[in-house]
C-alpha positions as CSV (number, residue, x, y, z in Angstrom):
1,X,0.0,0.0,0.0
2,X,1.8,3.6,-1.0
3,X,1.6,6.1,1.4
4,X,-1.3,8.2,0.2
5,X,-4.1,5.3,0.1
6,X,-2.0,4.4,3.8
7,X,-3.1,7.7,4.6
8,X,-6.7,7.7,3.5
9,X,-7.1,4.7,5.2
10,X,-6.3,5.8,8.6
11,X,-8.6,8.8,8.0
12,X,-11.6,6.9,6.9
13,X,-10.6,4.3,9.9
14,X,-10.7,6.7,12.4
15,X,-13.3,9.0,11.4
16,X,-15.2,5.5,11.6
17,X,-14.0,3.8,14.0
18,X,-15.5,5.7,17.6
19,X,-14.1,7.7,20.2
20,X,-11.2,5.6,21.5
21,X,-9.5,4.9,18.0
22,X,-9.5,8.1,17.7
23,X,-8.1,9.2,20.4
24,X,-5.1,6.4,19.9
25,X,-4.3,7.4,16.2
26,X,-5.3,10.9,16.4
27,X,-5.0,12.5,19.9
28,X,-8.9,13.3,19.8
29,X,-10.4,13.7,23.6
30,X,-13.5,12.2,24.1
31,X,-14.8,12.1,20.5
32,X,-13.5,15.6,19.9
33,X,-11.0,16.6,17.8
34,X,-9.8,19.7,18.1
35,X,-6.6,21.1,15.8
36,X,-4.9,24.2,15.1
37,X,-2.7,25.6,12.5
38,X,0.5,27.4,13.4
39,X,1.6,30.6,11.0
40,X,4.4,31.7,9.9
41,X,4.6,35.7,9.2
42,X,6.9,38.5,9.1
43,X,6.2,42.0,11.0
44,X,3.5,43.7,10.1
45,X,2.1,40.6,8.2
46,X,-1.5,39.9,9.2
47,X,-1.7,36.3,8.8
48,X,-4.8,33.9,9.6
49,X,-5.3,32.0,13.5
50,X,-7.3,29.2,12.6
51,X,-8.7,26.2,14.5
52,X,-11.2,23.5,13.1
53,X,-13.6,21.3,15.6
54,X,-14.9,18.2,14.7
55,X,-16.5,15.2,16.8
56,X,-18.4,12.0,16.8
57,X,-17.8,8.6,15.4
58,X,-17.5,9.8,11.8
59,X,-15.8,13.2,12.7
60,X,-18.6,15.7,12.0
61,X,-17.9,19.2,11.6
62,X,-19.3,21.6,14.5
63,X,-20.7,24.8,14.4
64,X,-21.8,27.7,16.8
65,X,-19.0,27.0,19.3
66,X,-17.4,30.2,20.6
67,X,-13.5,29.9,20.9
68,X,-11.8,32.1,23.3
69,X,-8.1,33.2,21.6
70,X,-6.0,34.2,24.6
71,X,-2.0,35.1,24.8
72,X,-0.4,35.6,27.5
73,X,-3.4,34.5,29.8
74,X,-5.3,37.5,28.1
75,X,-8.0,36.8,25.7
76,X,-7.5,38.1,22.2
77,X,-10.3,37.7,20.4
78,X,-13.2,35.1,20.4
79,X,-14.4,33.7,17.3
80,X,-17.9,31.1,16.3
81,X,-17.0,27.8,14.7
82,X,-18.9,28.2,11.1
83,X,-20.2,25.2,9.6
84,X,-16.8,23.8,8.4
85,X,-16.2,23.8,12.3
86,X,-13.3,26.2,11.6
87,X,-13.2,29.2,13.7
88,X,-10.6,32.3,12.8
89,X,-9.5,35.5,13.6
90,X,-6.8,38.0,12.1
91,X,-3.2,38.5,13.8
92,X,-0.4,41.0,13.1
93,X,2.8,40.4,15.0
94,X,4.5,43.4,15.9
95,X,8.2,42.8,16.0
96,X,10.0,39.2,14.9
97,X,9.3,36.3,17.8
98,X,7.2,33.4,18.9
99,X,3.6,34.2,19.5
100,X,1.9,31.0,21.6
101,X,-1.9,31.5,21.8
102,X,-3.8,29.2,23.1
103,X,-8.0,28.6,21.8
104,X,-9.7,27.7,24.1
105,X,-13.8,27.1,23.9
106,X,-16.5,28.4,26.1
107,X,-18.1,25.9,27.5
108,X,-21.6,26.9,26.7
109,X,-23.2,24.5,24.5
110,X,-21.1,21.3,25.2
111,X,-23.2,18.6,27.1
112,X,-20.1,17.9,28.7
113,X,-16.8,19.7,29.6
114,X,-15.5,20.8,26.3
115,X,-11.9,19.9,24.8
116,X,-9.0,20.6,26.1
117,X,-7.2,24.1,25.0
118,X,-4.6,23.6,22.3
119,X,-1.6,25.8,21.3
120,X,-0.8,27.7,17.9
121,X,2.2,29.0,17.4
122,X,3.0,32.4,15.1
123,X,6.4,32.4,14.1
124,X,7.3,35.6,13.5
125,X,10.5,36.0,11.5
126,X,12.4,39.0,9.4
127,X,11.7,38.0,5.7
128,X,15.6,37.6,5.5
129,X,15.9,35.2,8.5
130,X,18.0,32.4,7.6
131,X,15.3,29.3,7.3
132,X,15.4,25.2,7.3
133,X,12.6,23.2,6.2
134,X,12.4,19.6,7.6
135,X,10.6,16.8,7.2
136,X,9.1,14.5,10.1
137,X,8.3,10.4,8.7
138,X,11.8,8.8,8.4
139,X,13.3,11.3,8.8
140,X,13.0,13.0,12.4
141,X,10.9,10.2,13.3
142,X,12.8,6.8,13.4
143,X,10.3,5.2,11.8
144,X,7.3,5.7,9.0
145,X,3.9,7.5,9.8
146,X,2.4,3.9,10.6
147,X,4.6,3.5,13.3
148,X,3.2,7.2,14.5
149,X,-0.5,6.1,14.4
150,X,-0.3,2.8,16.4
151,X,2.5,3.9,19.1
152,X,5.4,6.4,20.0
153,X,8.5,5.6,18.0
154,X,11.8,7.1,18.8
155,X,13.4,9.8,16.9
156,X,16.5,9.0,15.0
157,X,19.4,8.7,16.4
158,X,21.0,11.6,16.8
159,X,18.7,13.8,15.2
160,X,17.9,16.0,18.3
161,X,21.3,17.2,19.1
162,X,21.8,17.8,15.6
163,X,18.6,19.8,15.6
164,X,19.5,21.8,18.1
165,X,23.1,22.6,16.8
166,X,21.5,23.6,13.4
167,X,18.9,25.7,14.9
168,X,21.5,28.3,16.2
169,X,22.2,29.5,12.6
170,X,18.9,28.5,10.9
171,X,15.3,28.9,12.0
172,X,13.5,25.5,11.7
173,X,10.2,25.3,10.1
174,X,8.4,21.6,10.4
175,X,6.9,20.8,7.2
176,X,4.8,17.8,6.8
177,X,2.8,16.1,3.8
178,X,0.6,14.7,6.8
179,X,-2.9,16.0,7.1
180,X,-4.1,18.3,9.6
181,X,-6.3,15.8,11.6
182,X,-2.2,14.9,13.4
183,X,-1.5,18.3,14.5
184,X,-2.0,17.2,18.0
185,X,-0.2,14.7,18.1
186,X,2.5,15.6,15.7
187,X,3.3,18.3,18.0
188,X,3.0,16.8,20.9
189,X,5.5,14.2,19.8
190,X,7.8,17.0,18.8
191,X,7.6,18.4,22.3
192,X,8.1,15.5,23.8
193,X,11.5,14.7,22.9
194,X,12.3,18.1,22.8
195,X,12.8,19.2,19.6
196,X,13.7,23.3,18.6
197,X,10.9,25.4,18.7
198,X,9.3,26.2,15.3
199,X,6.1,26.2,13.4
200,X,4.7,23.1,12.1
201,X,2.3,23.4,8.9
202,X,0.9,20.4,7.8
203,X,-1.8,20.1,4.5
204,X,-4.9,20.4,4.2
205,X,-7.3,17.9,2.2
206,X,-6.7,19.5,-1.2
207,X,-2.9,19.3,-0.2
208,X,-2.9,16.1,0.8
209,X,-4.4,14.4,-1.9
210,X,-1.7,16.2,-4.5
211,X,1.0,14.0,-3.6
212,X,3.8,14.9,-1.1
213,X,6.2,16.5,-3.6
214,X,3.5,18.8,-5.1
215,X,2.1,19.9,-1.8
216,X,5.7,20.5,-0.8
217,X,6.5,22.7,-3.5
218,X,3.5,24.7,-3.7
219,X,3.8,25.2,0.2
220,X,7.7,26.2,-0.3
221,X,6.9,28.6,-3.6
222,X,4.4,30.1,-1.0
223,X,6.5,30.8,2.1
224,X,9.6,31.9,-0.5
225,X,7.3,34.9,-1.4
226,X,7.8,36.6,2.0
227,X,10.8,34.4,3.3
228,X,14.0,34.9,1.2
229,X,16.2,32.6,2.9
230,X,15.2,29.1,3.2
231,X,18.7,27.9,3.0
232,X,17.9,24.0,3.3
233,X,15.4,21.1,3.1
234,X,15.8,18.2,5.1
235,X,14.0,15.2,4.3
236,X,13.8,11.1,3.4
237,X,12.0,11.3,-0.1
238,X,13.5,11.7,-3.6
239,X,10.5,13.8,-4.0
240,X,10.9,16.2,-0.7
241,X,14.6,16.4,-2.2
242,X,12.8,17.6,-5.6
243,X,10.4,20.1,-3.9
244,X,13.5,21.9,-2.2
245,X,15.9,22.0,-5.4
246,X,13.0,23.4,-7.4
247,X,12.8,25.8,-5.2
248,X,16.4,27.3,-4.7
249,X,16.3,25.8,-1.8
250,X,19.7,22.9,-0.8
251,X,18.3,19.9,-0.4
252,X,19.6,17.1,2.2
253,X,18.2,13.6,2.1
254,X,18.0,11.0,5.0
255,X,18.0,7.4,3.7
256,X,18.4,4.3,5.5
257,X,17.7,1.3,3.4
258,X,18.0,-2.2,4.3
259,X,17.2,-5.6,2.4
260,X,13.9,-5.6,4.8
261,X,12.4,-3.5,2.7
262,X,12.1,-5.8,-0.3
263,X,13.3,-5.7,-4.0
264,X,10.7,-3.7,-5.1
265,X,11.1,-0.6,-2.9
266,X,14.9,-0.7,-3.4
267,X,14.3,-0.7,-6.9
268,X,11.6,2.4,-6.4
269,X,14.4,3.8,-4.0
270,X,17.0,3.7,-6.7
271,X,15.5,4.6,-9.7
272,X,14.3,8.1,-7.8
273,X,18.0,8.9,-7.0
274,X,19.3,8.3,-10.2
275,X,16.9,11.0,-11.2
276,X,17.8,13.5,-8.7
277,X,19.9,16.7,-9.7
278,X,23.3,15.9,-9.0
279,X,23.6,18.8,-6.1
280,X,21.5,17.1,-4.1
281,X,23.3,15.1,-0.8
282,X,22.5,11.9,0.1
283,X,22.9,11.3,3.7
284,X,22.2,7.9,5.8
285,X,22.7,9.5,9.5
286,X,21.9,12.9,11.4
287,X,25.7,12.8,12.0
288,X,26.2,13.3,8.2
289,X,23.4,15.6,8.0
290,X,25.4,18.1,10.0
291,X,28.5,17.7,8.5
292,X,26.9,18.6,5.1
293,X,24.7,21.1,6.3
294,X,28.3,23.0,7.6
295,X,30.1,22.1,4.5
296,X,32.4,19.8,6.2
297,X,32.1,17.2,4.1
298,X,29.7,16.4,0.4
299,X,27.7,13.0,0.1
300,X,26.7,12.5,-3.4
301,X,24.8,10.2,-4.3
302,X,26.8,7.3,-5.9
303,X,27.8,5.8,-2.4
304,X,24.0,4.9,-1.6
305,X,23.3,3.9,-4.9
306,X,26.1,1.6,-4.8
307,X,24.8,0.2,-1.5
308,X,21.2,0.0,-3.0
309,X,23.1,-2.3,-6.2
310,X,24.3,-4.5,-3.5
311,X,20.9,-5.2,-2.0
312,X,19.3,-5.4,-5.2
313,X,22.1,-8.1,-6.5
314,X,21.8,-9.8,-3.2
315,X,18.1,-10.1,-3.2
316,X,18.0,-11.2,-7.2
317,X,19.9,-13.8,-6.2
318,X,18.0,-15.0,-3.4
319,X,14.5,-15.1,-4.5
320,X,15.0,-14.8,-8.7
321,X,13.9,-11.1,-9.2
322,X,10.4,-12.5,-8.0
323,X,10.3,-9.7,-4.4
């Protein structure tokens, strides 16, 4: 199964599937799920807070709920959910930091005690601020987004430490091809382990059902008309990789592959590397990632490749070409 119809199927699943699969794959709270979408802006920029409600076994929108936006303790504004369930009110930051709001709802018209508050996050940033972009599945997240649904997998070694090393010269910015039904637990897991403080924009439905690399890119032409300096893409896909170099932006992959995986996907694997521009670096470690990232040393591509021709070989022989 690829990735999108994996995708689809979780979110038909747990739409379907009642209040406690819910709350496992998505983070919802008592048949409630309650998201919202972080911003990045530069001062002066009046940018969108949004937050979308949605509940019951099939993950009905909800209207004519009142969300209180507060920062700071202090309420902000307060806006109605319409009958998307999306509730939303305007924002300009001031001067360059991170705004934390949290929405909150008023508990008039729930039965019972309404959701939890969540946060949303404006990172404010000078248009020239120097900017990475990187990925979560594989690549931050030692394992795929099936891994994420069911349980709490580990982040890649090293990854954190790296993260934080980067993060003194570049601004991160999370960008994800998963839908907006993970934010809460998507950022929750990147709290958790303690990740650098950054936005974390994930698609919507039209997004999502692009494909990761056109989402990507159309999210990246996007923020590059305010942001000048998106400096570098980190990611585990040929495809992220192709999002970032056709967008000026240096692109680093993260890719681990092992016989495990099975002819087929090595072959996939392969054939989407040979294709990449040759300025793209192939990584298979955080450790690497760094050292390319600072210039210390280049990974082309030919060293994976020739590591993928060994599996490939190996397996051929093995099973006949037949996996």
């Amino acid at each position: 199964m690829n990735r999108l119809a994996a995708y689809l199927l979780t979110a038909a699943t747990a739409a379907m599937a009642g209040c406690g699969a819910q709350a496992a794959l998505l983070g919802a709270e008592k048949g409630h799920l309650f998201v919202a979408n972080d911003v990045l802006a530069a001062p002066g920029q009046t940018v969108s807070l949004r937050i979308r409600h949605q509940s019951g076994d099939l993950l009905t929108d909800r209207a004519g709920h009142v969300v209180h936006f507060l920062i700071d303790g202090r309420l902000y504004r307060a806006a109605e959910t319409d009958q998307d369930g999306i509730a939303s009110v305007t924002f300009t930051p001031p001067t360059p930091g991170q705004y934390l709001f949290t929405a909150a709802f008023s508990p008039n018209g729930f039965a019972d005690e309404p959701p939890s508050p969540v946060q949303l996050r404006v990172a404010c940033l000078p248009a020239d601020t120097p900017i990475m972009i990187v990925d979560l599945d594989h690549t931050l997240v030692a394992g795929g987004f099936e891994q994420v649904l069911i349980g709490d997998p580990a982040p890649l070694p090293h990854s954190r430490q790296v993260m934080a090393r980067l993060a003194e010269r570049f601004r991160p910015v999370y960008l994800t091809h998963r839908p907006y039904y993970f934010a809460t637990k998507s950022k929750a897991w990147l709290g958790r382990y303690g990740y650098p403080p950054g936005a974390v924009l994930f698609s919507d439905v039209q997004g999502f059902l692009k494909g990761s690399e056109a989402y990507k890119s159309a999210a990246l032409s996007d923020l590059r008309r305010t942001f000048k300096q998106i400096r570098i893409g980190i990611g585990d896909k040929p495809a992220d990789a192709k999002a970032y170099h056709d967008n000026g932006i240096a692109a680093f992959l993260i890719v681990q592959p092992t016989p495990a995986d099975g002819l087929k996907a090595l072959k996939e694997l392969a054939t989407e590397l040979a294709g990449l521009p040759e300025d793209v670096q192939v990584t298979t470690d955080w450790r690497e990632i760094e050292r390319a990232v600072l210039g210390e040393a280049r990974y082309g591509r030919s060293r994976v490749q020739a590591q993928l021709d060994g599996m490939i070989r190996d397996l051929e022989g093995r099973t006949g070409g037949n996996r």
